[in-house]
N, C-alpha and C positions, 0 to 999 in steps of 0.2 A: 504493500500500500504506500500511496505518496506522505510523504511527511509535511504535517500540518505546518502553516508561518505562524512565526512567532506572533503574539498578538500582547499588545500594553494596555492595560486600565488607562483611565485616565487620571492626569495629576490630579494633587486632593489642593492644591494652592488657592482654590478659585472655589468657591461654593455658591449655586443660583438659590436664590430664596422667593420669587416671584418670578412671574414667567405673564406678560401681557403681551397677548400673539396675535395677532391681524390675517385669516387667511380667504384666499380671494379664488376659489378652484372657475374656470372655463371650461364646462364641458361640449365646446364647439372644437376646442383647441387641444383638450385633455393637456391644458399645463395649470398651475395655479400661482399664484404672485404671496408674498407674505414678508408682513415685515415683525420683527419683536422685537420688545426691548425686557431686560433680562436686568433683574434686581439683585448685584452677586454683594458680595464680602470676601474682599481680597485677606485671606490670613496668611500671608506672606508676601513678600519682594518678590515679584516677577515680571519679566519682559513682554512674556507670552499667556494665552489662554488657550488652551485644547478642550474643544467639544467633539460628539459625534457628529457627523454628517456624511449623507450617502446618496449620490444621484440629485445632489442640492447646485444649484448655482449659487454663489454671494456676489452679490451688486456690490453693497459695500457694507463694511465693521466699525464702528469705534466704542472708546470707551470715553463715560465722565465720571472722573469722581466726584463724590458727594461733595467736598468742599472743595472744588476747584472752577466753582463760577461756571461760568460758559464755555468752559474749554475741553474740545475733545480729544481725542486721541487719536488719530486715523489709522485703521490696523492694515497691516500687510496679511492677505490670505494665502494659506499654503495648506493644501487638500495632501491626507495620506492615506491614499485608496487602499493601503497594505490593512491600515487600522480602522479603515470606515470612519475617518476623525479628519478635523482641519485646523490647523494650527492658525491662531491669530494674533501677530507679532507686532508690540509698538513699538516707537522711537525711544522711548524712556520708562523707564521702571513703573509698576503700579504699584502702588505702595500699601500696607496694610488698613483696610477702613469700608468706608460702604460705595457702593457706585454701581454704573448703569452701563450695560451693555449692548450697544442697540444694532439689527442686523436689516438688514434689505435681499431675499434673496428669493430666487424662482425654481421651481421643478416641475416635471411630469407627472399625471395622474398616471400612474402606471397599468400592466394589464397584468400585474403578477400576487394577485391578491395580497398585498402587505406594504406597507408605510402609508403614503395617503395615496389610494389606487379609484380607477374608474369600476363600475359595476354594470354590467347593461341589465336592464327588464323588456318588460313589454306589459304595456297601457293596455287598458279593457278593447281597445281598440283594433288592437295588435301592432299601434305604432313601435318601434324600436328604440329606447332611451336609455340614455345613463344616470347614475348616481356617481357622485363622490363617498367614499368610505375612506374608515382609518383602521388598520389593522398594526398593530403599534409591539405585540409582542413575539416574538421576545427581544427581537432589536431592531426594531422597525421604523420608531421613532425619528429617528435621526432623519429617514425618507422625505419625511413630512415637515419637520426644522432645524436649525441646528440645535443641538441639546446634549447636556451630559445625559446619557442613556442608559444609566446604572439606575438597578432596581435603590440601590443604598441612600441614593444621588437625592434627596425628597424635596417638592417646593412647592408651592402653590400657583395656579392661572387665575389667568384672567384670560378670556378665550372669546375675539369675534371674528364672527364667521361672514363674509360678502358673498350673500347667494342672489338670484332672480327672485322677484317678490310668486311668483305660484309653484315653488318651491320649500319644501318644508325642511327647516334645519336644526338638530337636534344634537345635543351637547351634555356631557356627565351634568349641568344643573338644569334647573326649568329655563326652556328657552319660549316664550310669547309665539303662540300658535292656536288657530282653530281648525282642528278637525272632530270630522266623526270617528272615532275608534273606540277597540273596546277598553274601559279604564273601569277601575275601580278604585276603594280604600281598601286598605287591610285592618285591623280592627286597631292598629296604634296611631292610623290617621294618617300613613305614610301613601300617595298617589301613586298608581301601579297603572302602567298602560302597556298597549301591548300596538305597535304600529305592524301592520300587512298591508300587502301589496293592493293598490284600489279595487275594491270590488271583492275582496276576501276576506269582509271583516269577521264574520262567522267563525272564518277558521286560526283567529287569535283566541276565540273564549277558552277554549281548553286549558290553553297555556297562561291566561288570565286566573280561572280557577287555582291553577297550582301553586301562582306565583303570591296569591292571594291568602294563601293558606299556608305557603311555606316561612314567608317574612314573620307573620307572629311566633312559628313554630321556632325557630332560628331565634329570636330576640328572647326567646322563653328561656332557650337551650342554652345560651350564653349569658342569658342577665345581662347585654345589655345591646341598647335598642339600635335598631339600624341608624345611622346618621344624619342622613339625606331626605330631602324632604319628597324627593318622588325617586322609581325605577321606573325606568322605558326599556322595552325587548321589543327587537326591532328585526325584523324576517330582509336576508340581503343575500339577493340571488347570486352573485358571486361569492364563496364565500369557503376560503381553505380547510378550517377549522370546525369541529362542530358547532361551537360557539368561541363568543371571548367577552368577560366580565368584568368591561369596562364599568367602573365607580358608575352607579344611577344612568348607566347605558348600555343594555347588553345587548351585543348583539350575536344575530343566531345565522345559521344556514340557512334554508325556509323548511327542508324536512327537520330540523331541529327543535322548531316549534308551531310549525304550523298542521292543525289537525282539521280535516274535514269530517264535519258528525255522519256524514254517511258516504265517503272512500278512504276512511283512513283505519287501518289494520289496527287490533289490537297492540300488536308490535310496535308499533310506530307511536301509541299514546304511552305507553309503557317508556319508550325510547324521548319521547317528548319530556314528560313530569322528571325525567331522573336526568337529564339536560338543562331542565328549569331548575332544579334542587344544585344541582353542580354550583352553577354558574352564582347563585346567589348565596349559595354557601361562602365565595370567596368573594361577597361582600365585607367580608370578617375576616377570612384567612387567606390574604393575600392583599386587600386594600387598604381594610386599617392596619393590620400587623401584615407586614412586607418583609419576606427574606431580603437578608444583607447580599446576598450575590447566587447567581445560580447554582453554586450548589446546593444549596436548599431548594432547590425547587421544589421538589419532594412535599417541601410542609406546606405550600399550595396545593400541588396536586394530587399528592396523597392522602391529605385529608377532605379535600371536596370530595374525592372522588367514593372515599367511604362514606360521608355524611350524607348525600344526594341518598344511597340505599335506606337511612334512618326516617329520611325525609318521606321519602316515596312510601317507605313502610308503614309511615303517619297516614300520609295523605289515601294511600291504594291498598289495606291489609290485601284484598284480594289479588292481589299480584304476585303474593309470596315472595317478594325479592330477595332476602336475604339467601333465601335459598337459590336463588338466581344468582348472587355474588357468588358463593362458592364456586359457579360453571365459567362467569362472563371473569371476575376479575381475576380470585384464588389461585383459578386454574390459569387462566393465562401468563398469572405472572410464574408459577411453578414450571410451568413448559419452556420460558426464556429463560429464566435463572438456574436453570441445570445446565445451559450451554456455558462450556470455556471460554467465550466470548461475552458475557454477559460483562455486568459490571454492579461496583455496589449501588447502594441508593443514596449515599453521597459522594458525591467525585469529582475529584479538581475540574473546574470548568475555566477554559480563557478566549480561546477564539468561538465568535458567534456559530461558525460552524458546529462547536461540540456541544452548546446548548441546545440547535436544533433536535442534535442527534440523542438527547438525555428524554424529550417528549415523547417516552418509551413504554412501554409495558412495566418499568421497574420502578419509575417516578409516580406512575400514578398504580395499575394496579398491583403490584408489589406496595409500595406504599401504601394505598387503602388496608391492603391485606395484614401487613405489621401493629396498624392502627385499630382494626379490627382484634386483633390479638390483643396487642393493651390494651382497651376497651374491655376487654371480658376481662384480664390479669388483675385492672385495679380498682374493675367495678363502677357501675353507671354515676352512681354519686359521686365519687372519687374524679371519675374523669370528669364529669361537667364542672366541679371544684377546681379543678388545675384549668381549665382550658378559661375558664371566667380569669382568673390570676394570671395567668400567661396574657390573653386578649387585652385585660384593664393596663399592665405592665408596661407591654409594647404598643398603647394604638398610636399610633399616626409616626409611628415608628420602625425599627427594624429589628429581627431577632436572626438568633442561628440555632440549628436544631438541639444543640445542651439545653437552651434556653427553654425549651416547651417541657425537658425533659425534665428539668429543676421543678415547672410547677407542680407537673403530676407527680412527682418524686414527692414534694411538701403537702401534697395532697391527701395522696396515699398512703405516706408511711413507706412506703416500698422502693425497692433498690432500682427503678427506672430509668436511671442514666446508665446503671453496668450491667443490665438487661439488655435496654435497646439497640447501646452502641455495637452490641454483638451482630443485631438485626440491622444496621444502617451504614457501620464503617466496613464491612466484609461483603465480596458477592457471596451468591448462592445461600443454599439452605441444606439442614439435613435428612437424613434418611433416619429413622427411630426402628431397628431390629426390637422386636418383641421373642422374648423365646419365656416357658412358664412353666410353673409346675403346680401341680393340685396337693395343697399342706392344708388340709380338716376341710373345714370350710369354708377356707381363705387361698386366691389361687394369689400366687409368689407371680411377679414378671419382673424380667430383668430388660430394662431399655436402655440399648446401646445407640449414641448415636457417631454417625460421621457424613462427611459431605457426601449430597448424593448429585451425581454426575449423570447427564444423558446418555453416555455412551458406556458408564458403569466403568470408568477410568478416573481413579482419584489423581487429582491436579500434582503436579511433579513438584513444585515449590511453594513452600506456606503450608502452617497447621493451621485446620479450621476448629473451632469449637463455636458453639453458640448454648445460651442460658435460655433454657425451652420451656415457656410454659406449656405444661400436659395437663391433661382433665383425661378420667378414663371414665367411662358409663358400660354397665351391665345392662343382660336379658332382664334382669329385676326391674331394673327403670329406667329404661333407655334413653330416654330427654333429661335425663339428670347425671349429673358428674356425680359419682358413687367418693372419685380422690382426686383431689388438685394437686400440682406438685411442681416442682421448678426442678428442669434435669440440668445443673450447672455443671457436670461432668461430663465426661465421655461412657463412663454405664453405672448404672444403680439400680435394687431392687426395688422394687413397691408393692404392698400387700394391699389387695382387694379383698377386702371381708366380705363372707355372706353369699359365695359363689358355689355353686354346686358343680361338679364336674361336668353334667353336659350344656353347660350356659355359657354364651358367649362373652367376652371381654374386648370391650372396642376402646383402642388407644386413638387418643383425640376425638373427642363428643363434639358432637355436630361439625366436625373440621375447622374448627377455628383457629388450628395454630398452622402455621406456614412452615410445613413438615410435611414430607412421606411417613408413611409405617408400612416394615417390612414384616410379615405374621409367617410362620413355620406352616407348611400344606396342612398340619393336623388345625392349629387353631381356624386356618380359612376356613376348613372344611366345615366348622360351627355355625358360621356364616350364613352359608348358602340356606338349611329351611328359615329364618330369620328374613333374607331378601326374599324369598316366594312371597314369604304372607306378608309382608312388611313389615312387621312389627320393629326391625331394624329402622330408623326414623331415615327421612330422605337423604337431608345431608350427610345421615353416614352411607348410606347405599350409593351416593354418587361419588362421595371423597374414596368410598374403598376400591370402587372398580375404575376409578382415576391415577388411584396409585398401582393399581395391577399392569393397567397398560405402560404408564409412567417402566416400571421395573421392567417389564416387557422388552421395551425399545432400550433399553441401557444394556440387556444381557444376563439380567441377573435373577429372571424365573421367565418359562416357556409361554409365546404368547400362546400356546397350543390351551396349557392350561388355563389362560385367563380368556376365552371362548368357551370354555366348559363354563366355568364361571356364569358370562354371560344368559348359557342357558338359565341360569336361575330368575333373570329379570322377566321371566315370562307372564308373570301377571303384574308387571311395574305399568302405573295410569299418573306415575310424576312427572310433566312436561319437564324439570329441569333436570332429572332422570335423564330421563330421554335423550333431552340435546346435550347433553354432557356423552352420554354411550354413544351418540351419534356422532360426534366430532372425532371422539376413540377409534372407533369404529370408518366412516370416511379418511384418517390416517391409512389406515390398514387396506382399502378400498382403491388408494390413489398407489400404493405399492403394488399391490397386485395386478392393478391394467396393465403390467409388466409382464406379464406370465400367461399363461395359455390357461391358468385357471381362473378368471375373471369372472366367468360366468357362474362358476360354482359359489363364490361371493355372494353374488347378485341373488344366487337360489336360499342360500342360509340367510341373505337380506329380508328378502322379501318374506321367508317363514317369521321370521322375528317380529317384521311390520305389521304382518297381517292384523292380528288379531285384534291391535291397539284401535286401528283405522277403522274395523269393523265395530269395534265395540263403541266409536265416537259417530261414526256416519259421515255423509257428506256433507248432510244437514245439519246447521245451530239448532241449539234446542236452548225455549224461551228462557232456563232457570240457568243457565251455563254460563259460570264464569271466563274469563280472558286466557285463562292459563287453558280451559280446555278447548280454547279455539285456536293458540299457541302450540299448543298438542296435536290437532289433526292437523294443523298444513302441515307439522314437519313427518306423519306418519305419512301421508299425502304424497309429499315431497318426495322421498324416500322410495316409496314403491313406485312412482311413476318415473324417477331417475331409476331406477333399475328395470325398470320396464316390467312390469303386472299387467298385465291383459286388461284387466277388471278395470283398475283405475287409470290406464290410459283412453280405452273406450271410452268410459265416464268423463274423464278431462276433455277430449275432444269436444262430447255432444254438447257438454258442458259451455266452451269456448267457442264452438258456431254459436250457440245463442247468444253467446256477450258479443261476439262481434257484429250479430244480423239486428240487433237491439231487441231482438226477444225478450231475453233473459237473464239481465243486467247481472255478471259475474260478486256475490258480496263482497269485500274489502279483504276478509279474511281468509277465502280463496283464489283471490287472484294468482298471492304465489305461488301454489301448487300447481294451480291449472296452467300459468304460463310457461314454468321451467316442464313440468309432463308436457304438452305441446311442442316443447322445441326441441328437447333432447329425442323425441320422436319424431318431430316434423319434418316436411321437404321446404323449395323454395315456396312454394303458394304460404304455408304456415308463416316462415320466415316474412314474406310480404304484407300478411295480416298485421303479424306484429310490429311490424315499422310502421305499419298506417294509424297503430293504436297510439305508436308514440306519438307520432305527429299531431295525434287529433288532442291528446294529452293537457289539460290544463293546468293541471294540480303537478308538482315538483315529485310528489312522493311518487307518483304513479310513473314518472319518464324514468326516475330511477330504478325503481322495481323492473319495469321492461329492461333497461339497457343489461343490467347487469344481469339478464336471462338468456338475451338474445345471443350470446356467445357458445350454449349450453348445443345450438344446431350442430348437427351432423357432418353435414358438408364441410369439408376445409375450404372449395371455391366460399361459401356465406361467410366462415369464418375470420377470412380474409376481408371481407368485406364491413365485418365487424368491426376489425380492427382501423382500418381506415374510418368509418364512422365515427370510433372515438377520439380522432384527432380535428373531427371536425365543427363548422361554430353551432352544430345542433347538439351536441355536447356541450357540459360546462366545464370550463379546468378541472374545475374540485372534484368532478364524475369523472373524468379521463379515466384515469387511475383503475377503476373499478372495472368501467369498461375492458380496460382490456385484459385485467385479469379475470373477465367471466367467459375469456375464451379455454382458461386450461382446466377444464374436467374432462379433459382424455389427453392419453399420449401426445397423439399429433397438433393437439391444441396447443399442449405444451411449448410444444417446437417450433410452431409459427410465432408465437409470443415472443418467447425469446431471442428468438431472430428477427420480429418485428421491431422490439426495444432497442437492438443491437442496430438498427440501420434508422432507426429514427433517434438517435440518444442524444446528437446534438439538439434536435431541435426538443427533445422531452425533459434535458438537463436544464434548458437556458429557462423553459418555464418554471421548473418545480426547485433550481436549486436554493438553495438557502432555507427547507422546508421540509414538514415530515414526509410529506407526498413523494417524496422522491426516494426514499427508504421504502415506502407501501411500493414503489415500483417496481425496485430491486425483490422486494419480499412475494409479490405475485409471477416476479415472471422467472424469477432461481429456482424459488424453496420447494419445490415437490420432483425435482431429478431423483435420481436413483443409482448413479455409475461416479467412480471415481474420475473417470476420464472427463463426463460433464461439471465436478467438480473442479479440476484443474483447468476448465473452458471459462467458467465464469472467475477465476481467480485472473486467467492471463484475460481477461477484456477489460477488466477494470484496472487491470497496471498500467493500461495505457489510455484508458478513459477516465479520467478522477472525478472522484464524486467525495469531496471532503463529508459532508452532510450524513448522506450514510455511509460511509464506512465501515462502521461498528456493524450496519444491516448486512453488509455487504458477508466478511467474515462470518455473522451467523450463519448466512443463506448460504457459505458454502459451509458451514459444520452438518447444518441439516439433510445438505446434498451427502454430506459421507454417514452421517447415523442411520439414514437411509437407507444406501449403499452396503452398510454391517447386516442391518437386518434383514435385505433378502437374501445376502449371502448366507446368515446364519437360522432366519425363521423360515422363508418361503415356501421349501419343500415340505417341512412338517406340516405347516400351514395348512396345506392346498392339498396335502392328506389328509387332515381331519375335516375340511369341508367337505371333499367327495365322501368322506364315510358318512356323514348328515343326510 
């Protein structure tokens, strides 16, 4: 890989304390004009001033000080595109005291979603327009003015905005405006609005409701009140990010928060409410108290990202979401932090590049996941106690992660900074062996742990240890921790009272610590009638057969065996079951289109699906909650990706009616019905579906198509596919998706990849500086299978750089080679035990 440039903070000589900003956007011109003047305090002799700036022009600079009358200083400008920074040099020293820096300077609205960029829509009309946006983090700023552009850097504006009077312009405070939209109070009197695109006011109340009901829950939760006297969420059709939580203006993607009451999926409100819960969580943890520098990012996005679950679980009990967290973040962060590639949840950051690249699966669900653990370690009182102490400590200030850990530490009583630091300054996590023995009526287990590795290869240099909180719960009370314990060793015993020899003993209750467990064939074997009948509670049925596969792919028990297993989920009706075995399972799916035994897959698929599918129907039934509509498209999904008779028939007649306007498709099967239609369709089908897009109003629904329409057979439509996503009926932020919805087969794979490979200048120059560009690398690498494809994507990108992902890059090839290990080492046993099925 290329070696990153050196990159400088900036001097601390100079501090702004007000910020009065003039900005003037042309969207005839897509440039904008701006002047500021900047209220610093010079604490020290210096010549020079260093701010950010990036893609800025400066007219001109000077400086006045406070007491020096009318006299300026005329600055010499000197731009250092190495540092995204421009140096501004006087004639004579500035001397320590107060004074005024005032700038003149111009730039492009740009088309790369970030700094201050253009956005196109389209009017009720279908005329073609833009917007000015600001997309400011994580070093974006600069784009838009010149500024010190450290999170530490803190000051206050003064912010106006020169727009056309039938234009509406909106800014973190109340800006004088009349529209219709949907608005409300929340019950502490604070104004919540919610802006969509004209003509779609309907589909803001959703996201009105939650944000309605999240604000008082939040100011309850921390004692104390939001600060601002209104929030505005605001739907912006260009838009990189799922959201960003700018102070009293957040803005969203439009599938982010906008819901139609009757075409928008269950999925999609579910995906809405825990996007609204995020974003205003870091009203609190990240606006008023602001990490000192991006290594902390983390206690931003690690903590919304758990608290958004607490939120939604207020607001949605029928969602079940926590048990959703185990699938959506737990697991995702335990799948990245087994790779050699990972990294810890704090890590020196310096060039903006490696911030992009930290907007990971480890900063946010890895960090939820650690946060969740202490949450349960020191107790709901305990932690709302420290986090109120922490918040009142630092608002309108800056902390570092000891800082959070000192208050819950003084909260609780408990050892939370030589806990944590186990969890936050080391990657990876452990693996916890169980082995046990039956003494009266207390069963003995001994818990060993060590790091556990994807590829079941302990790291060559460095001991790991980590201080584990464990809870174990028995067949006696299986929602109850029976013994809490803290394993600050490498093995110790613990005595479970009360156990009779054929009862089960589950290490980690409900999965809340961020840990494997590795159990002996005789204890699994307890297991299995427990998962038949369920009495095993979900979260542990889906944490146990998450670590089977987990151990599987590393080498260190047969996936042979952990498909035996599987048969026991045969009477499992827990959608997050489900999609949790489903994801396990699709792993296993995507190796075997490798092999002549594909189809035998598809035949033990489809026995597994069946039953589920049948026992929900096609049909809603009145009493039915979300989770079971959640449930059949992916039983749906499933079978008609593997191709069932039954439910492809049904998909089709299904989908001539929603296209003929028969028999308008409900919201909740569209995506079964679209991805069965194409993974079996020809070109007519293909054409259907491109007419639906086109006819397409609502954002969620061109989404849902685009990223199906890849799933076609043909490699000529394929191809075609891919060309579409580069096109302006595509939006940037969909590209991405688009064209990784061409790899669910082999030869999908391979046009991808060599599509990426011949368009990479022009797919680097839009997404670099951005996670998007890491999501590119990660759809069109990560599912090979040969070592030889792994040394193909290491030599393209030695000669391609992509500073940005890098760190993606290296995973996507570890995952080409774990891959690679396990058809060499599982595939034949494999593809023998499905033909015995």
């Amino acid at each position: 890989m290329p070696e990153k440039k050196e990159f400088k903070r900036l001097p601390t000589d100079v501090k702004p304390e007000n910020y009065t900003l003039r900005l003037q956007p042309d969207l005839d011109k897509f440039t904008f004009k701006g002047q500021e003047t900047i209220d610093v305090k010079v604490l020290s002799s210096t010549t020079s001033i260093t701010l950010n700036s990036e893609e800025i022009e400066i007219q001109s600079a000077c400086y006045k000080a406070a007491d020096a009358g009318d006299q300026n200083l005329k600055a010499e400008v000197k731009f250092e595109p190495e540092n995204a920074s421009v140096v501004l040099s006087f004639p004579s020293a500035l001397q320590p005291g107060s004074g005024q820096l005032c700038i003149d300077f111009t730039g492009e609205l740009n088309d790369k979603m970030k700094g201050f960029y253009r956005s196109k829509y389209s009017s009720p009309s279908g005329e073609e327009k833009y917007g000015a946006v600001t997309q400011f983090e994580a070093t974006d700023a600069r784009r838009a003015f010149p500024c010190w552009d450290e999170p530490a850097v803190k000051a206050t504006f003064d912010v106006t905005l020169v727009v056309p009077k039938n234009r509406v312009a909106l800014s973190n405070m109340p800006v004088k405006s009349e529209n219709d939209l949907p608005e409300d109070k929340d019950s502490d009197g604070v104004l919540v609005r919610v802006y969509t695109p004209v003509g779609k006011k309907e589909q803001g109340q959703f996201a009105l409701e939650v944000a309605v009901k999240t604000l008082p829950f939040y100011n309850k939760y921390f004692q104390i009140a939001y600060p601002l006297p209104k929030i505005d969420l605001i739907a912006i059709a260009d838009f990189a990010a799922g959201a960003m939580e700018n102070w009293g203006l957040v803005t969203y993607r439009e599938t982010a928060l906008l819901i139609d009451p009757k075409n928008s999926s269950s999925k999609s409100k579910q995906w809405v409410a825990l996007v609204v819960g995020h974003e205003l969580a870091h009203q609190w943890f990240g606006n008023l108290v602001t990490m000192e520098w991006w290594t902390h990012l983390w206690l931003n996005e690690g903590f919304a990202s758990w608290i958004e679950y607490l939120c939604v679980d207020y607001c949605f009990p029928e969602f079940d979401i926590w048990t959703q967290f185990v699938n959506s973040d737990l697991g995702r962060a335990l799948e990245m932090d087994a790779l050699h590639n990972s990294h810890a949840i704090e890590i020196p950051v310096g060039h903006p590049d490696e911030v992009d690249e930290i907007f990971d699966a480890i900063s946010y669900s890895k960090g939820a996941s650690v946060i969740r653990m202490l949450h349960d370690y020191v107790g709901d009182e305990s932690f709302k106690k420290g986090m109120n102490q922490y918040l009142t400590k630092f608002k309108y200030k800056n902390a570092v992660t000891e800082d959070l850990w000192e208050s819950l530490g003084k909260a609780s009583g408990k050892p939370v900074l030589d806990v944590m630091t186990t969890w936050t300054k080391q990657m990876g996590y452990p693996v916890v062996k169980v082995s046990e023995k039956q003494e009266g009526s207390n069963r003995v287990l001994t818990l060993t742990q060590e790091k556990f590795c994807a590829d079941g290869v302990q790291e060559k240099e460095g001991s790991f240890s980590w201080m584990v909180p464990v809870s174990i719960s028995t067949a006696s009370d299986p929602k109850k921790a029976a013994v809490v314990t803290l394993l600050d060793k490498t093995s110790m015993d613990v005595t479970v009272p009360n156990v009779s020899p054929d009862q089960w003993v589950k290490v980690n209750c409900e999965s809340v610590g961020v840990y494997r467990v590795q159990y002996s064939s005789e204890t699994l074997d307890r297991f299995i009638p427990a998962i038949k009948n369920k009495t095993l509670p979900p979260r542990d049925r889906l944490g146990l057969q998450n670590d089977l596969f987990a151990l599987a792919r590393a080498g260190m028990i047969s996936t042979v065996d952990v498909l035996k297993v599987v048969g026991a989920f045969v009477n499992e009706d827990d959608y997050t079951v489900w999609s949790d075995l489903t994801g396990n399972l699709g792993q296993i799916s995507i190796l075997l289109q490798n092999t002549d035994g594909f189809e035998d897959f598809k035949t033990f698929s489809k026995k597994l699906y069946k039953p589920v599918a049948q026992s929900l129907g096609w049909d809603a039934k009145e009493s039915e909650g979300p989770l079971a509509a959640m449930l059949r498209e992916l039983a749906l999904t499933r079978l008609g990706k593997y191709g069932d008779e039954e439910t492809v028939t049904e998909a089709r007649k299904r989908f001539e009616n929603h296209v003929s306007g028969k028999v308008p498709l409900p919201a909740d099967l569209k995506g079964p019905v679209y991805l069965t239609v194409m993974v079996n369709g020809d070109e007519t089908t293909f054409n259907q579906m491109m007419k639906l897009y086109d006819e397409a109003d609502m954002q969620e629904e061109k989404v849902r198509i685009s990223r199906c329409i890849g799933s076609i057979k043909s490699d000529e439509l394929k191809k075609k596919v891919l060309d579409f996503a580069m096109s302006d009926k595509v939006r940037s932020q969909d590209t991405v998706f688009v064209i990784g919805g061409v790899t669910g087969t082999v030869q999908g794979r391979e046009l991808c990849w060599q599509f990426v490979q011949d368009k990479w200048t022009e797919l680097h120059e839009r997404y670099k500086g951005g996670f998007l560009l890491s999501r590119l690398v990660e759809v069109s690498t990560d599912n090979f299978v040969t070592e030889a494809r792994a040394k193909e994507v290491e030599k393209f990108f030695e000669t391609h750089s992509a500073p940005a992902a890098e760190r993606k890059i290296q995973q996507s090839v570890e995952n080409i080679r774990l891959n690679a290990k396990w058809m060499e080492r599982e595939s034949t046993s494999v593809l023998k035990f499905l033909r015995s099925q």
